[in-house]
N, C-alpha and C positions, 0 to 999 in steps of 0.2 A: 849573093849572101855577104854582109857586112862582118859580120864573125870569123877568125878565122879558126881553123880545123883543131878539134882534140882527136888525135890517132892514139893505139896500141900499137906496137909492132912487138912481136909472137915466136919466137926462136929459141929451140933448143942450143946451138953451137953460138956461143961468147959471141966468138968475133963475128958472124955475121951477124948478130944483133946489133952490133952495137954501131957495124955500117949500116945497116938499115936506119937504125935513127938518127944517126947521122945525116942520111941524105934524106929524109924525111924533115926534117929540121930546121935542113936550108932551104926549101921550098918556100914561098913567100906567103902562100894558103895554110901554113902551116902554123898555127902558134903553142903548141904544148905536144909533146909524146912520149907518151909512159911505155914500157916494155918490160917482158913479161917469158921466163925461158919454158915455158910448159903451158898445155893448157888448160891445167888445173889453178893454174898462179892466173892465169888471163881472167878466168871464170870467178875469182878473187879479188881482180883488181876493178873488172867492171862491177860486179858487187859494192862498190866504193867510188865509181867516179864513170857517169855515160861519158862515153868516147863517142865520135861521130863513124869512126872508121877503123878497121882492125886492116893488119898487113899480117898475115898470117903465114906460117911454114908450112906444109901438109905432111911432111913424116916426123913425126915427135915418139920419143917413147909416152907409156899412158895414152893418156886423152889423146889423138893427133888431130890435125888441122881441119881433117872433114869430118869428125864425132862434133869437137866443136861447135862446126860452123851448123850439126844438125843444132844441138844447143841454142843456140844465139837465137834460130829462126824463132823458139819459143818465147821470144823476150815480148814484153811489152812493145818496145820501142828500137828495134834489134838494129845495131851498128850496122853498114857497111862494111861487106866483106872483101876483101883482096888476096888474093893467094900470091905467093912467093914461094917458088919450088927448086931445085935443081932439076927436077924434073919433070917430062909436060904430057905422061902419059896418064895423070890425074884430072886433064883439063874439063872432060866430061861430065867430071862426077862434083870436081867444083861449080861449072854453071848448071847441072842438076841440080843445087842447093843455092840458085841463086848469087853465084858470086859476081861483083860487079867487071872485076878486070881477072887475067892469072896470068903472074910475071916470071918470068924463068930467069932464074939466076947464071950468068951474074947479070943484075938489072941495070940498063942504061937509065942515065938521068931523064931522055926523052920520053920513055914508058914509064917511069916511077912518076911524072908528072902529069903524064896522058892519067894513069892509074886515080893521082890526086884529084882530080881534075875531076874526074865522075864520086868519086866519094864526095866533094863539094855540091855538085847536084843535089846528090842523092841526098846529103844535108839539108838542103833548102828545100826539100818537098815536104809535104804534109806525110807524118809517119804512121808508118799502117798501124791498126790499132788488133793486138791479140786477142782472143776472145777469153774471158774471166778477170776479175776485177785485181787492182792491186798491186802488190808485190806476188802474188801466185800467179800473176797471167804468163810468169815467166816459166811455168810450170808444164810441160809435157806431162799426159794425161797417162803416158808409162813410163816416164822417168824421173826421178824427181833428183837436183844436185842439192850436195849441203855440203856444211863443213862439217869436219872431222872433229871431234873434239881433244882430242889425242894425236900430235905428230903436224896439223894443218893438214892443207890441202884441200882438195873438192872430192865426194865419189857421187857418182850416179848412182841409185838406187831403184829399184824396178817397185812399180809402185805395189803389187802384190807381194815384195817381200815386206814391207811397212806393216807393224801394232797397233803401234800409239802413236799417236801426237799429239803433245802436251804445250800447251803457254806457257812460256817463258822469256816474261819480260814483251822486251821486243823480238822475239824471238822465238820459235816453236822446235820443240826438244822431240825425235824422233828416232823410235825405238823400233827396230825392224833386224830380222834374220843375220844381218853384218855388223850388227852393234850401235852404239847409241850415237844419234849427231845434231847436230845445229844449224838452222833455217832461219834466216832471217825472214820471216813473214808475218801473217796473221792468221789465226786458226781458226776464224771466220770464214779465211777466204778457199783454206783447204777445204775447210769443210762444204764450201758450197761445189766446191770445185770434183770433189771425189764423191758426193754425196750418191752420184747414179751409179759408181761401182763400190757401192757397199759400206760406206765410211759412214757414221753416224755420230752425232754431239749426245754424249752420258754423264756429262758433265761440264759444269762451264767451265771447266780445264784441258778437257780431255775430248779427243775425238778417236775414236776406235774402227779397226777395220773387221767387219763383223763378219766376215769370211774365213778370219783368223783367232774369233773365239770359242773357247768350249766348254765355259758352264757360264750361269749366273746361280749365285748364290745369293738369298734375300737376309736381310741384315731385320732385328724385332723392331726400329726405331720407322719403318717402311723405304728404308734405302736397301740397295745391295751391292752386290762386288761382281763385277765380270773377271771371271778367270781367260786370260791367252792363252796359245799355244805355248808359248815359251816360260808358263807359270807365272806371269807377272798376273796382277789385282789391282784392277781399276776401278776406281770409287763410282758408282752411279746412281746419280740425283736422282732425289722421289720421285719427281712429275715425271726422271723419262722412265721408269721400271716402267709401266704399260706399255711404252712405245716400245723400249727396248725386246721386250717376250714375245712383243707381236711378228718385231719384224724378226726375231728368232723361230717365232712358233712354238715356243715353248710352254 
């Protein structure tokens, strides 16, 4: 591989982060590393820049290093994983998820390099492809991360607490049981993506989880309004009022 490496390195405590990128740095396969003290911020920063390979902590407050590394598996095009731990009674559960190396702290230059050294592989192969199109292939089918729109951050969301989801922009606006957030996607691509547990297009704004509605109300013009759980009212186009009753029953 003629390229050389974009890593993450994933650390709650300062200063080992900042040896970690440090001796990542020097490696000669190395040319760029961004880092990242949580792994709501990591879930952030790859949002904004593929990495080839993550160096990761496994005990974090929030997110830790193997909720993560569940995460990442859903990506499109899913980094390179490495673990970095103080301790190595995780080792199991890391190559249960696929991780490429797991380095016990404190890491020698000769395993941080051995470590490199398969992330560089795993670079130059052809990368697996997720199944659903997009920016949503990144999407687990029961959890969906977004940002916060209040405070930052990432939260996971279970896909049965999810409303709405609405277009916006580039960006799809998602109203569910823990309050409202921000997805950078396409509502096309939710939509095809959750279409078999229950999510349906009422709008070309709006995709609704119709497990979580409980009226429609018919508007004199031949549109109507679905009522939610949570009392919200969302607008629905004429052509779908038949679909939508049907797959109500109503």
């Amino acid at each position: 591989m003629s390229e050389r490496l974009t890593l993450l390195a994933v650390d709650d405590e300062r200063p080992a982060l900042e040896d970690l990128v440090r001796m990542l740095e020097a490696a000669p396969a190395v040319g760029h590393v961004r880092s990242a003290g949580s792994g709501a911020e990591a879930l952030v920063t790859l949002a904004e820049e593929r990495c080839d390979g993550l160096f990761l902590d496994v005990r974090m407050p929030g997110l830790d290093g193997l909720e993560l590394a569940r995460v990442l598996r859903r990506f499109e095009r899913p980094p390179a994983v490495v673990f970095v731990s103080a301790f190595d009674d995780f080792a199991v559960s890391a190559f249960e998820l696929e991780a490429l190396d797991y380095l016990v702290k404190p890491v020698t230059r000769k395993r941080l390099d051995e470590a490199i050294a398969r992330v560089q592989r795993a670079a130059g192969a052809p990368a697996p492809v997720a199944p659903g199109p997009g920016a949503a292939s990144s999407i687990d089918d029961d959890v969906l991360p977004v940002d916060a729109l209040r405070g930052g951050g990432t939260r996971l969301l279970g896909r049965s607490s999810i409303l709405v989801l609405q277009a916006h922009g580039d960006y799809v606006r998602v109203a569910s049981d823990e309050g409202r957030f921000l997805l950078r996607a396409r509502l096309a691509d939710l939509e095809e993506r959750w279409s078999r547990h229950g999510f349906l297009r009422v709008h070309r704004s709006f995709v609704v989880n119709l497990r979580r509605a409980v009226e429609v109300r018919p508007r004199l013009n031949g549109t109507a309004v679905l009522i939610m759980a949570d009392g919200t009212e969302v607008p629905i186009a004429r052509r779908q009022v038949s679909e939508l009753r049907r797959r109500l029953a109503v």
